[in-house]
C-alpha positions in Angstrom: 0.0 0.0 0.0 2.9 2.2 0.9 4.3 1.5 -2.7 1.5 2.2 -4.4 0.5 5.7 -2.4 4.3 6.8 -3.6 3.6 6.2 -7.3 0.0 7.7 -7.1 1.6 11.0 -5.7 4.6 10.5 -8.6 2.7 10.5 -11.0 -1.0 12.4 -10.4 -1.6 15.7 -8.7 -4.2 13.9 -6.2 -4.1 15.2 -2.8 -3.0 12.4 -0.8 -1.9 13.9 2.7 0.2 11.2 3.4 4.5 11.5 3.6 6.0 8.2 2.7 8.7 9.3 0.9 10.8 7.5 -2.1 13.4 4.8 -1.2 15.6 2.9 -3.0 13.3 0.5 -3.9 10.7 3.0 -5.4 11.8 0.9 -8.5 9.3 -1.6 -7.3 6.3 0.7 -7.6 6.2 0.1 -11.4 3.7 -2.9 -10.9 1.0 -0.1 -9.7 1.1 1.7 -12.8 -2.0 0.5 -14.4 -3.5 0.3 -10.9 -2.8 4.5 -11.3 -4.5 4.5 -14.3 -7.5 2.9 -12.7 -7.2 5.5 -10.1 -7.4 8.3 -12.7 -9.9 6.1 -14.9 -12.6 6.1 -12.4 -11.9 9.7 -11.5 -12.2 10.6 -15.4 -15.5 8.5 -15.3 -17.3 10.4 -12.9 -16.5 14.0 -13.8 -17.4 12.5 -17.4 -20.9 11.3 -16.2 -21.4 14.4 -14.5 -20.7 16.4 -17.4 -23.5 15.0 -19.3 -25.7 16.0 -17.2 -24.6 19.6 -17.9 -23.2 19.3 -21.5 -23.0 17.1 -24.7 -21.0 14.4 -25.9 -18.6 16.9 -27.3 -18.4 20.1 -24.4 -18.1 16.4 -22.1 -15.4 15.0 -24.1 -13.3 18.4 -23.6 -13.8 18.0 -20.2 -12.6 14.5 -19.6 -9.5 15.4 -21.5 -9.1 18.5 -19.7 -9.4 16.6 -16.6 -7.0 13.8 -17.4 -4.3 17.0 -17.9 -5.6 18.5 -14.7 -5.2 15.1 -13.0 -1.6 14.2 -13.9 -0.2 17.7 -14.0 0.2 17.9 -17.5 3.7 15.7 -16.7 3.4 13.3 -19.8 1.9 16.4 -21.8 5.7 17.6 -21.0 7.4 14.2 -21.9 5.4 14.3 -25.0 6.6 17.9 -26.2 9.9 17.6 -25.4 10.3 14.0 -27.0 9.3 15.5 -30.1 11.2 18.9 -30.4 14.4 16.4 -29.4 13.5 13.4 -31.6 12.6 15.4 -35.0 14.7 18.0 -34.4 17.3 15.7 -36.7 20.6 16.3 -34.5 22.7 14.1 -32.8 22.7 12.4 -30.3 23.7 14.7 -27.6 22.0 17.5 -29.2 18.9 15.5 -28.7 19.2 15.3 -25.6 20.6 18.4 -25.0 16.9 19.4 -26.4 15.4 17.4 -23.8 15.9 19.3 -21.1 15.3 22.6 -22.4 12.1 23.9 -20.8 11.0 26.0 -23.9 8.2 25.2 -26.4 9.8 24.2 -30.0 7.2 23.7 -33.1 7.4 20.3 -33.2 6.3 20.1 -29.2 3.5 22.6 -30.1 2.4 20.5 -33.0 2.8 17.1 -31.0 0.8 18.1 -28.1 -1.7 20.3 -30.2 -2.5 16.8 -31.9 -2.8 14.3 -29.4 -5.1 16.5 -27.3 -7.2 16.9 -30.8 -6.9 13.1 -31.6 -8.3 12.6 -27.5 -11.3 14.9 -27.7 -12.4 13.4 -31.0 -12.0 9.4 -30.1 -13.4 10.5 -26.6 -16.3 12.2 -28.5 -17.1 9.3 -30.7 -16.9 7.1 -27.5 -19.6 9.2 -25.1 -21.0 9.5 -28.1 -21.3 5.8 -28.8 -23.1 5.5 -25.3 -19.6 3.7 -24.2 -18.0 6.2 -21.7 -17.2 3.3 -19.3 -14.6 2.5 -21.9 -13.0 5.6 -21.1 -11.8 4.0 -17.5 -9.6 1.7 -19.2 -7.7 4.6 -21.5 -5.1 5.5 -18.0 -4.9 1.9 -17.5 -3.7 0.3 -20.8 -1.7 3.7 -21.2 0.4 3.0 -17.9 0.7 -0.5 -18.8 2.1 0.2 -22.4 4.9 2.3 -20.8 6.2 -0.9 -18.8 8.1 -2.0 -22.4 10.2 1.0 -22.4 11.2 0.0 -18.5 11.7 -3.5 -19.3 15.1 -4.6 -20.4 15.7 -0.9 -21.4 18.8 1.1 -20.9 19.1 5.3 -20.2 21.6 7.4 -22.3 21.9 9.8 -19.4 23.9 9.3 -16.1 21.7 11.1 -14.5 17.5 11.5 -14.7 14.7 11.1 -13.2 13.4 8.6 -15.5 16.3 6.5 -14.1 14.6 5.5 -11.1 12.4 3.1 -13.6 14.4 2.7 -16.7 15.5 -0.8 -17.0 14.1 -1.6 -13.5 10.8 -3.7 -14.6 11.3 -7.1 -14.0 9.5 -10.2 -16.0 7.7 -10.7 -12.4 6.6 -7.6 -12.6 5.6 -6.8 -16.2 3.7 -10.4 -16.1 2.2 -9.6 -12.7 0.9 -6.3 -13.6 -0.2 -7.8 -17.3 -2.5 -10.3 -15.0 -4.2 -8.2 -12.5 -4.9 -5.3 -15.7 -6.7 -8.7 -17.4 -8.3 -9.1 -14.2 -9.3 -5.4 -13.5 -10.9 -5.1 -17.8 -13.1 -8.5 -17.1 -14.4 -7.5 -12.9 -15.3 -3.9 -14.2 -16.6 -5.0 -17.8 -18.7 -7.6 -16.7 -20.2 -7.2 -13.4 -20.7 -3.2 -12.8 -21.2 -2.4 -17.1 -22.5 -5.6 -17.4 -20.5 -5.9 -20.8 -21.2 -8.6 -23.6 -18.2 -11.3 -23.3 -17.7 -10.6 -27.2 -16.9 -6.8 -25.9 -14.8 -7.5 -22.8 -12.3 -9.3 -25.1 -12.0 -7.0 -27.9 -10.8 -4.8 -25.2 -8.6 -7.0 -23.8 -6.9 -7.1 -27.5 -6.1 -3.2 -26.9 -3.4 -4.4 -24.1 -1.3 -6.3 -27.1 -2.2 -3.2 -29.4 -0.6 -0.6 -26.8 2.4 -3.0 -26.0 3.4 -3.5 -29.2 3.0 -0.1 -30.5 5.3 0.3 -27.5 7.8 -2.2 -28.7 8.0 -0.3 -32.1 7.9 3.3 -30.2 11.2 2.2 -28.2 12.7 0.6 -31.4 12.5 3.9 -32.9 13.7 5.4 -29.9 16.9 3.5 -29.7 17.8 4.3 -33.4 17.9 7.9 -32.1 19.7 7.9 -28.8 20.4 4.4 -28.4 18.0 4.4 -24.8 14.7 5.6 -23.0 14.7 8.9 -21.1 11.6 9.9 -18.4 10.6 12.0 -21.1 10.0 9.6 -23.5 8.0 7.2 -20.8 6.1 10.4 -20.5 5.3 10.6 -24.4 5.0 7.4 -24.5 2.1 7.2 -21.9 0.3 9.9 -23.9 0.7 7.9 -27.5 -0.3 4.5 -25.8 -4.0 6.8 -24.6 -4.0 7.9 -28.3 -3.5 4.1 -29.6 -5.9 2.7 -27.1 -8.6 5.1 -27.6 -8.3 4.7 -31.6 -8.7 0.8 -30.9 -11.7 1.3 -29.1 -12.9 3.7 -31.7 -13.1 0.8 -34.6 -14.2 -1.8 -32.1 -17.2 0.1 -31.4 -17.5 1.5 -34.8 
């Protein structure tokens, strides 16, 4: 519980007035990430369903993405912006990440994040839209779960970072642990609170081997540009895995 409390207040901007503190083995906490996004899931859930009863499908959509920025900080909207001015900018190496940790706002960050927040309202839309917001709890989950192949087996090409504290550090134990209980989470919600046809339940379960192979190829490309995964990029690479999994949904219920 103590783990998991550590990597909720890592990663979201929920007010959890408890100080435990990170320790060496903070590592560990990478098995809760898709129990975060369920955290976050729910939360996005509710202010969604509330929303309707104010707006429509689209003013609600705005809202949930708005919220899932709100909720997290905007920290992987950063990983996301500065993954892209670093990645595209066509440099070396170093100058890549050199670009990394510059704070300011390049084109290709603006055009990256400008995007991906378009490509969320409009899947998000089509998926209220659909009658299927409950789908929408799952988005944070398969996104945190995705990121877990760019911490397994993985190396940093920085010294130093705050990414480090995960890079590399996912073991098979955990990445299959965390695998099962997500499986386990998508069939207990699907089936008995939205009371979800079994046909449904497993196309969604297809979305987890979607996100982590997107993943797979994300941190292939990756490598072939700075030859290792930065915090950054597990940032950007929680945002794209949303995008993917949200675009899956959007054909499965299409």
């Amino acid at each position: 519980m103590k783990r998991f409390i550590a990597i909720l207040q890592f990663m979201t901007r929920i007010p959890i007035n408890v100080d435990v503190g990170i320790d060496d083995d903070f590592h560990k906490s990478l098995t809760y990430f898709p129990l975060v996004g369920l955290v976050l899931g729910v939360l996005l859930f509710l202010v969604g369903t509330v929303s309707m009863i104010i707006f429509d499908p689209f003013i609600t959509s705005i809202i949930i993405t708005l919220a899932s920025v709100l909720l997290t900080g905007g920290l992987h909207i950063d990983g996301l912006g500065d993954t892209f001015d670093a990645i595209y900018s066509y440099r070396d190496k170093e100058k890549m990440l050199e670009i990394m940790k510059d704070s300011r706002l390049g084109t290709n960050s603006l055009l990256a994040i400008t995007f991906v927040i378009l490509l969320k309202i409009g899947f998000i839309y089509s998926v209220v839209n659909a009658g299927c917001m409950w789908m929408i709890i799952f988005m944070p989950v398969i996104g945190r779960l995705g990121v877990l192949r760019l911490t397994y087996k993985t190396v940093s090409p920085r010294a130093k970072g705050m990414g480090n504290m995960f890079i590399g550090k996912c073991s098979t134990n955990m990445f299959i642990s965390a695998i099962l209980y997500t499986i386990a989470m998508i069939l207990l919600i699907s089936k008995f609170i939205f009371l979800s046809k079994f046909e449904i339940i497993i196309r969604i379960l297809g979305s987890i081997i979607v996100v982590i192979l997107f993943n797979q190829i994300f941190k292939n490309h990756i490598y072939k540009k700075i030859d290792g995964v930065t915090g950054d990029i597990l940032g950007c690479s929680i945002e794209l895995g949303e995008v993917i999994y949200l675009l899956y949904i959007y054909f499965i219920i299409g």
